[in-house]
C-alpha positions in Angstrom: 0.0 0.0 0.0 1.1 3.3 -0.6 1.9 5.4 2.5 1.1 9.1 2.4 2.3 11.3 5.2 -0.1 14.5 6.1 1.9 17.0 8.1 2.2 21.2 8.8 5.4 22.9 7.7 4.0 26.1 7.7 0.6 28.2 8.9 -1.6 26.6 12.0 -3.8 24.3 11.6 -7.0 26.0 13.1 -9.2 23.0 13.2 -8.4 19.6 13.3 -11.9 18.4 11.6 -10.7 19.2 7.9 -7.6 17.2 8.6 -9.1 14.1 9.7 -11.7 14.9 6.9 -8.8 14.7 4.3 -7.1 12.0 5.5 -10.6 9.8 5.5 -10.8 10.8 1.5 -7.0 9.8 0.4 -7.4 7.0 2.4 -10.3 6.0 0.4 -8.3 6.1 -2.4 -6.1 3.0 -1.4 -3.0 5.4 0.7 -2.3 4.1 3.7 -2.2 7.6 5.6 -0.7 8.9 8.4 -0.5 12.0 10.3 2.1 13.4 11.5 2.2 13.9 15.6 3.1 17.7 15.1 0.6 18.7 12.6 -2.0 20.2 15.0 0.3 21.6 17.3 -0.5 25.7 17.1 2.1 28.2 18.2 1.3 31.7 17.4 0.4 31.5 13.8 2.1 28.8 12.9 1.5 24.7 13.3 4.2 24.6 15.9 7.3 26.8 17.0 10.5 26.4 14.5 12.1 23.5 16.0 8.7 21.5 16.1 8.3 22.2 12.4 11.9 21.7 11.8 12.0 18.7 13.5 8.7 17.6 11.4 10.0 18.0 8.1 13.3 15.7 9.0 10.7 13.2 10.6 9.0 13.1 7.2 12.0 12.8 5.3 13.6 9.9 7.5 10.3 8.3 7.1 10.6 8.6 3.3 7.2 8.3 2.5 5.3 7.8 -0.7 3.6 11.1 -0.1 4.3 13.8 1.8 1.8 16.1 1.8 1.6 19.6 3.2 -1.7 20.5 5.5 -1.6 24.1 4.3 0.7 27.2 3.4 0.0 30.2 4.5 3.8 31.4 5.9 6.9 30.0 8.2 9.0 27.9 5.6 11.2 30.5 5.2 12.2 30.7 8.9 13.2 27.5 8.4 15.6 27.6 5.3 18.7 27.8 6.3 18.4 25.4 9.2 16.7 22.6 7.0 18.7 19.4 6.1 19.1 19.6 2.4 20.7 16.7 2.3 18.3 14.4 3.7 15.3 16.0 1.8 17.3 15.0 -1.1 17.9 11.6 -0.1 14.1 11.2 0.9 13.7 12.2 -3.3 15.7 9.5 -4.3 13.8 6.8 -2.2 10.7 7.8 -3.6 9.3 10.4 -1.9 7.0 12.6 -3.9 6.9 16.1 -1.8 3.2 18.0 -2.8 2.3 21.4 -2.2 1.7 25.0 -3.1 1.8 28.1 -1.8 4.4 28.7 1.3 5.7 25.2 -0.1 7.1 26.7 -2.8 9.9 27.6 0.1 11.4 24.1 0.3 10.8 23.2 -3.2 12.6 26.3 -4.6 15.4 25.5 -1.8 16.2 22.0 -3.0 17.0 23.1 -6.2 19.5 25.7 -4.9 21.1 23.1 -2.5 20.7 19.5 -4.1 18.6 18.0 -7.2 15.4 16.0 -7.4 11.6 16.8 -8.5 8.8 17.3 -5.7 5.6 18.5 -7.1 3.4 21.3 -7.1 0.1 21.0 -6.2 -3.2 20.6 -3.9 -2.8 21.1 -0.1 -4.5 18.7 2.0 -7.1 20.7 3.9 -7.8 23.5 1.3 -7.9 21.2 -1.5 -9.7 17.4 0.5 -11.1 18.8 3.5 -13.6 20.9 2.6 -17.5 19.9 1.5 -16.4 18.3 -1.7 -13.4 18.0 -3.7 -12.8 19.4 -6.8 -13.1 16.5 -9.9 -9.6 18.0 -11.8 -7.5 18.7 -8.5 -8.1 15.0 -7.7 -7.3 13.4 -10.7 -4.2 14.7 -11.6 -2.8 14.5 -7.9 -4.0 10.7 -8.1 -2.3 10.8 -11.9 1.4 12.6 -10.7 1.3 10.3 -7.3 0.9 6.9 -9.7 3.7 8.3 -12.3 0.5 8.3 -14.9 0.5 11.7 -15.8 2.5 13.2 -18.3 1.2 16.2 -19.4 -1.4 18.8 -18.7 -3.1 21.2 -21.0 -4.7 24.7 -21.1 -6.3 27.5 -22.9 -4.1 30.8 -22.9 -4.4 33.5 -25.0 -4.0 34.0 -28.6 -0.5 35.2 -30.4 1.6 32.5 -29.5 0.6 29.5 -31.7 3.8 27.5 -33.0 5.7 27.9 -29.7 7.6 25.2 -28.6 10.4 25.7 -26.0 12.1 22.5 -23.5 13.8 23.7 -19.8 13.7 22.9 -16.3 10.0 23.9 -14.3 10.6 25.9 -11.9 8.6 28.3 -9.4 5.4 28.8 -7.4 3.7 31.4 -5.3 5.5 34.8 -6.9 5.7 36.3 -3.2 8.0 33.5 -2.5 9.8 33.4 -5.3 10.9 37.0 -5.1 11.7 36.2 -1.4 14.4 34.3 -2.5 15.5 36.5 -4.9 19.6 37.3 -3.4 19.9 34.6 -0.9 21.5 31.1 -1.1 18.6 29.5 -1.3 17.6 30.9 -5.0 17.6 27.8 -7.7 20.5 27.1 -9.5 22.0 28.5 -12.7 20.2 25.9 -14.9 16.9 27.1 -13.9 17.0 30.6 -13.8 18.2 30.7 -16.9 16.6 28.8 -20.0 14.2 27.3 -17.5 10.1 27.6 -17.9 8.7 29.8 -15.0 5.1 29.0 -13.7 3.7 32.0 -10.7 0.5 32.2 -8.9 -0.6 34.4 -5.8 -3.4 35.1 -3.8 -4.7 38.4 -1.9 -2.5 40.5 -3.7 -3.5 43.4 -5.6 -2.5 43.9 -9.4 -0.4 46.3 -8.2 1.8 44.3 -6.2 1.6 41.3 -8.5 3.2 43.8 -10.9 6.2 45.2 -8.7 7.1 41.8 -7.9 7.3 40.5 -11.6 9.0 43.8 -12.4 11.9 42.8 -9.4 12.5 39.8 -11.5 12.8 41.4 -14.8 15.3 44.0 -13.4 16.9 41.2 -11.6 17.7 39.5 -15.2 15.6 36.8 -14.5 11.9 36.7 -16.9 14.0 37.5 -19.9 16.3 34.3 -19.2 13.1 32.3 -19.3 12.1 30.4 -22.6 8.7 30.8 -21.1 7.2 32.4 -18.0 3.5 30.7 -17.7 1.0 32.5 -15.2 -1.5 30.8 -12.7 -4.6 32.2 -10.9 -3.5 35.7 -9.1 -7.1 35.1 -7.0 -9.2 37.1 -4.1 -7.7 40.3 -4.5 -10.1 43.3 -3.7 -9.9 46.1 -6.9 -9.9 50.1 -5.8 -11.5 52.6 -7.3 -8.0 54.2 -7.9 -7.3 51.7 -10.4 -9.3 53.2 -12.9 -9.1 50.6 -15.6 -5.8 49.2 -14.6 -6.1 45.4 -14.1 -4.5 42.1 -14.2 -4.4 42.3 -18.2 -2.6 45.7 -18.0 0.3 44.2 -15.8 0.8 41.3 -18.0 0.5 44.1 -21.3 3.2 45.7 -19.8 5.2 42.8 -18.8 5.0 41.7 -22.4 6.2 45.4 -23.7 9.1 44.6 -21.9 10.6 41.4 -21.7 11.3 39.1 -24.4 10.6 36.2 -22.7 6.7 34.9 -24.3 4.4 35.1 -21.4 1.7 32.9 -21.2 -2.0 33.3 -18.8 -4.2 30.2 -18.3 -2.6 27.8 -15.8 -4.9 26.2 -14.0 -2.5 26.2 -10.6 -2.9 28.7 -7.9 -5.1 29.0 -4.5 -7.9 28.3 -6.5 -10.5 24.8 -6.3 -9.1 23.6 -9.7 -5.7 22.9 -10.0 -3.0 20.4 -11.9 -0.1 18.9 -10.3 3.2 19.8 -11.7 6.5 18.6 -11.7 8.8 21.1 -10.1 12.9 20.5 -11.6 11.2 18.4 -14.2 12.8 19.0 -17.9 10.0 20.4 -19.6 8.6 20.5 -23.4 5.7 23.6 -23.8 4.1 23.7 -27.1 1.6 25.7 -28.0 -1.0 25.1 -31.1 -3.6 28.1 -31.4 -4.5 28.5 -28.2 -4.3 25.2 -27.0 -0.9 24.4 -24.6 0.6 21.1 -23.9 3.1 21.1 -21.1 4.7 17.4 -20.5 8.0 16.0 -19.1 9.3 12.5 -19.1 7.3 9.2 -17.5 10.0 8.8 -14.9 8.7 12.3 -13.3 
């Protein structure tokens, strides 16, 4: 049976209901699932202090479980970064271990590229995503898909203008917050990511605005323009002002496009948001793009 680990990295845990909710539904799914003894701990606003959490994440990676799935995001991975055993997350890759999550997750996945090698995989959060009332048909799938080693692809709509595209690097990114956090430290992915690499982003509660500034940090830091392809997510529950006057999510990604070569890409069904794929984070990609239609894919071993 495959074992799936549930445990809380990050953000607290408020109830414990969801939790047990979740693990009832993957478990009816054939894992054999376990919780982790930290993961409704609560200190301040996070599911434990920094050594519980720590101390969590090298439990999980001793175990080496099939699975190891992340409760929730919200933030406290990066307190953790440069304390974390790189090594030993590394090894738990090679035995196996598929590491799942998004948002604040994108922390340690971004990190293991910087400091050792091996795919983990972006994608649903176990209370958000299988705790709630019902569980969304296309989150479910392709997590059950990427956990077997069935999927190979996924596919999306974007927007028209960049039919004939067809560019191969290594998947990298996440939550853009995140990514710009790492922006500078040792903890930023290596060379052969940031550059020539395909960059997927998504955020929530932030503004156009800010969504803006922080792809405009990684422009003037070199880094869109190195990308054969930068692929947008959901940038979800943001509240507009009336100061905007017009100015919206397409005019950030009109501008973005005015000044980077890089071909930037909307659509991705990845973000905090019910419907989401599961993607292969330091996977070699292949993105092709016929009329509107994209096909993103990477070998059968990931």
């Amino acid at each position: 049976m495959t074992l799936l680990t549930l445990f809380t990295p990050a953000g607290v845990l408020a109830q414990a209901a969801p939790l047990r909710r979740a693990a009832k539904r993957l478990g009816a799914h054939g894992y054999d699932v376990g919780i982790d003894p930290a993961a409704l701990l609560k200190h301040q606003r996070f599911g434990g202090d920094d050594d519980t959490r720590l101390a969590a994440i090298h439990r999980v990676a001793r175990q080496a479980p099939d699975v190891a799935l992340a409760t929730r995001g919200g933030y406290g991975l990066t307190r953790l970064l440069d304390r974390l055993d790189w090594k030993l997350l590394a090894r738990s890759v090679e035995r196996g271990t598929h590491w799942v999550g998004h948002s604040d997750m994108t922390a340690l996945q971004l990190g293991l590229l910087a400091h050792a090698q091996g795919v983990t995989w972006a994608g649903p959060l176990a209370v958000a995503d299988f705790g709630g009332d019902k569980v969304d048909e296309v989150t479910e799938a392709c997590f059950l898909e990427a956990m077997s080693g069935e999927l190979e692809a996924v596919g999306f709509r974007t927007e028209a203008g960049f039919d004939g595209l067809q560019v191969r690097g290594g998947l990298w990114g996440g939550n853009l917050a995140l990514v710009c956090s790492l922006l500078g430290t040792p903890h930023w992915p290596q060379e052969q990511f940031t550059k020539g690499g395909v960059l997927f982003l998504e955020d929530v509660n932030e503004h156009p605005y800010r969504i803006e500034r922080g792809l405009l940090q990684l422009h003037q830091a070199g880094v869109l323009q190195a990308q054969k392809a930068v692929v947008l997510g959901a940038f979800s529950n943001y509240t507009k002002s009336p100061l905007d006057r017009g100015y919206s999510l397409k005019s950030v990604v009109a501008h973005l496009r005015s000044i980077t070569r890089a071909p930037i890409l909307t659509g991705l069904p990845f973000g905090h948001v019910p419907t989401k794929v599961t993607l292969p984070v330091g996977a070699r990609v292949e993105l092709l793009v016929e009329g509107r239609d994209v096909l993103m894919g990477w070998d059968h071993g990931h």
